[in-house]
C-alpha positions, -999 to 999 in steps of 0.1 A, spaced: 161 605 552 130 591 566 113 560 550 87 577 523 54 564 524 45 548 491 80 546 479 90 514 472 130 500 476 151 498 445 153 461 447 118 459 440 113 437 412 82 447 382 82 423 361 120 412 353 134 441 363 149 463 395 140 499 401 110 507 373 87 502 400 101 531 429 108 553 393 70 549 387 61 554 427 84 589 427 66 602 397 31 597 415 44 611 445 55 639 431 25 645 410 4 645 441 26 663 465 39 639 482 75 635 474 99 653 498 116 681 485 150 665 486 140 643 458 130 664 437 157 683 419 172 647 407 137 632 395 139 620 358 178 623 360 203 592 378 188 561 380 153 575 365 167 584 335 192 552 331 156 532 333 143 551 303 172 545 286 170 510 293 133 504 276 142 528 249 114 553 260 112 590 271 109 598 304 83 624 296 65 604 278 63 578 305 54 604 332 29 618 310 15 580 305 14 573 338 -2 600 352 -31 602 325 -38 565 319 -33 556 355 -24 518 348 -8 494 369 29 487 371 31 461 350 6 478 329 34 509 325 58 486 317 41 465 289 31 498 274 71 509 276 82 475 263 55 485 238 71 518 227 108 508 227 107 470 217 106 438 239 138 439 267 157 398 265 156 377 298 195 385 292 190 419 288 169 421 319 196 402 340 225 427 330 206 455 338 197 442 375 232 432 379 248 468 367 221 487 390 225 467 424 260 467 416 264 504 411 287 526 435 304 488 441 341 494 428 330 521 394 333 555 389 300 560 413 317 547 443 334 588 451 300 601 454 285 570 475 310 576 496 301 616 501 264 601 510 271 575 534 290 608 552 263 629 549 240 605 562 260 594 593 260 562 579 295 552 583 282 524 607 262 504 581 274 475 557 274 494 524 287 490 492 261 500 466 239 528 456 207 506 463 222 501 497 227 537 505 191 542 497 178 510 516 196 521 548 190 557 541 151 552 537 149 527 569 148 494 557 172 462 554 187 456 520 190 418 527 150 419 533 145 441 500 164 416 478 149 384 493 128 377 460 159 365 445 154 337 474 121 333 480 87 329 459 64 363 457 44 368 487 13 388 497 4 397 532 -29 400 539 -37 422 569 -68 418 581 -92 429 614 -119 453 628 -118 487 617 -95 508 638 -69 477 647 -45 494 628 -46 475 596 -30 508 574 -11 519 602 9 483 603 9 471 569 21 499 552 51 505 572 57 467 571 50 469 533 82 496 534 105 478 555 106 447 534 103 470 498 72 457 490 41 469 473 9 483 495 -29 485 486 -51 495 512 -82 476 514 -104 511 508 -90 516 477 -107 487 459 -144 499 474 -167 512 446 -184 547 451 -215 533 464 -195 515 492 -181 545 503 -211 567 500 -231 541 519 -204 537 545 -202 575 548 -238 576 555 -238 557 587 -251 526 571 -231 492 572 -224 471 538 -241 438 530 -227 408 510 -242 421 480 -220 452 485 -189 433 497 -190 408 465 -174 434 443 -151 446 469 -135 412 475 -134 400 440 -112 436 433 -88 423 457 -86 391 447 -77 401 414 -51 426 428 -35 393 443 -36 373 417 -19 395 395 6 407 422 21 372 426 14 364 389 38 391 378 63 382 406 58 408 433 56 406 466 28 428 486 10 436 515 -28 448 515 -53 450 537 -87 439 544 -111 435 569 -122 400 561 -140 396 590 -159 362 577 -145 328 563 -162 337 534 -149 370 528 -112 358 532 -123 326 505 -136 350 483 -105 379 488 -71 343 492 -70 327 458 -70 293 464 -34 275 464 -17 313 465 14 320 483 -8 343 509 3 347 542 -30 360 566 -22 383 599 -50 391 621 -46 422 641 -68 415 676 -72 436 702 -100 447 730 -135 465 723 -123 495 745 -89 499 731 -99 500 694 -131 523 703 -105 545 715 -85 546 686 -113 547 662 -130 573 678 -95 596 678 -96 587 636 -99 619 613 -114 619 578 -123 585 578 -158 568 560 -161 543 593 -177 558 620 -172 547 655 -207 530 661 -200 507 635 -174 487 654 -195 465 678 -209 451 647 -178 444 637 -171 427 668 -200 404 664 -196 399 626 -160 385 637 -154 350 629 -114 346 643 -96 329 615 -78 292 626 -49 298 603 -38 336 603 -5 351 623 -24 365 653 -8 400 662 -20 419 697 -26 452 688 -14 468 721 19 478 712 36 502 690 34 496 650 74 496 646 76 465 674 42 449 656 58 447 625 93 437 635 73 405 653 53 395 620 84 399 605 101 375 631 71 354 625 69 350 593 107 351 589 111 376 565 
């Protein structure tokens, strides 16, 4: 199976815990359309429905929560934690061990074995469920578990419209089982509408914008999750006001030429920026001095397997 854009790996952590945040991605997914077929029939059921279990809370319940209330993933879990009583640190730490664990030497390990078949997989190093899935969906177990290393980290990918911002940090986002946020999503109504319209935002419009993202950050790395998200942050100022100060933030800068990225943005369907905003862009550009700086030129997967080299994740 193809990586699934917008599900996150199993070893991503919410909170203290492995898996609640790909259950909570799969039920949005599917709410909207977007989860592929083959995932379907077992939604709520396996691992989903161990997870319930675990926080005491029913799965209907927490789909119907999720959907309606539409928090945030630490929001979801506060309100399960709510419902079904307060999980131990201990608690939390035998659950992460029995799920990453499972299919490793238990009664699971017959039907792992019938999936790394199916999936002509027979070639890969694996020994758990969470493996199966990593390799299955495209990405590198090692890189999924690396929080149990390494401190929280968000990405920030930033450039001109059309350098691909979306188009590279999502897939890198997937690859390393992280969380993604696309800059556009934290734009008030207004923004768009004005953007829609032809008309370029000011600072009094971007001062809103930023401080949503900021926030986003904060309370990403505050909760222990690592993340990519993009932004334009075309200005020192906007990146100030979008990088919390002292925050493990790690800035890439996707550059490339005028022509090249008019090309691309003028091929762009359904999309607020129009093309004859770029060369404003352009001159609005102040280059950062401490970013990852990324040429544009070649293909996403070999752009994100050099930030990853880069940044040595």
């Amino acid at each position: 199976m193809p990586n699934v854009p917008g599900l996150r790996s199993c070893y991503a952590l919410v909170g203290r815990i492995v898996y609640f945040g790909r259950m909570l991605d799969k039920i949005r997914l599917h709410a909207a359309g977007r989860l592929p077929a083959d995932y379907i029939p077992n939604i709520g059921k396996g691992f989903d429905r161990r997870c319930g279990d675990f926080l005491r809370v029913d799965y209907a319940s927490l789909c119907t929560h999720t959907l309606t209330q539409k928090p945030s993933d630490r929001a979801v879990l506060d309100w399960a934690e709510a419902q079904g009583g307060r999980r131990t640190d201990d608690e939390c730490d035998i659950w992460n061990g029995f799920m990453m664990k499972r299919g490793w030497r238990d009664e699971a390990i017959t039907i792992l074995r019938k999936r790394i078949k199916e999936g002509g997989l027979e070639d890969k190093p694996i020994s758990t469920m969470f493996d199966f899935l990593e390799f299955d969906e495209g990405r590198d177990p090692i890189a999924s578990r690396a929080w149990e290393l390494r401190a929280p980290m968000v990405i920030v990918v930033m450039g001109v419209a059309g350098c691909g911002k979306t188009t590279v940090g999502r897939p890198l986002a997937t690859t390393l089982g992280w969380s993604f946020r696309d800059a556009d999503e934290f734009h008030p109504a207004a923004n768009v509408a004005k953007m829609s319209a032809g008309l370029p935002l000011d600072d009094a419009d971007r001062t809103p914008w930023l401080a949503a993202i900021q926030t986003y950050i904060n309370e990403t790395l505050a909760n222990g999750i690592s993340a990519v998200v993009t932004c334009s942050a075309l200005k020192e100022a906007y990146r100030q006001a979008v990088i919390p100060p002292g925050a493990n933030v790690k800035l890439v800068h996707l550059t490339g030429s005028f022509d090249l990225i008019m090309e691309r943005i003028s091929q762009r369907k359904g999309h607020f920026m129009k093309p004859d905003l770029l060369r404003s862009q352009f001159e609005a550009l102040e280059a950062p001095k401490d970013a990852l700086v990324i040429d544009v030129a070649p293909t996403p997967d070999v752009i994100v397997a050099e930030i990853r080299r880069a940044l040595s994740l």
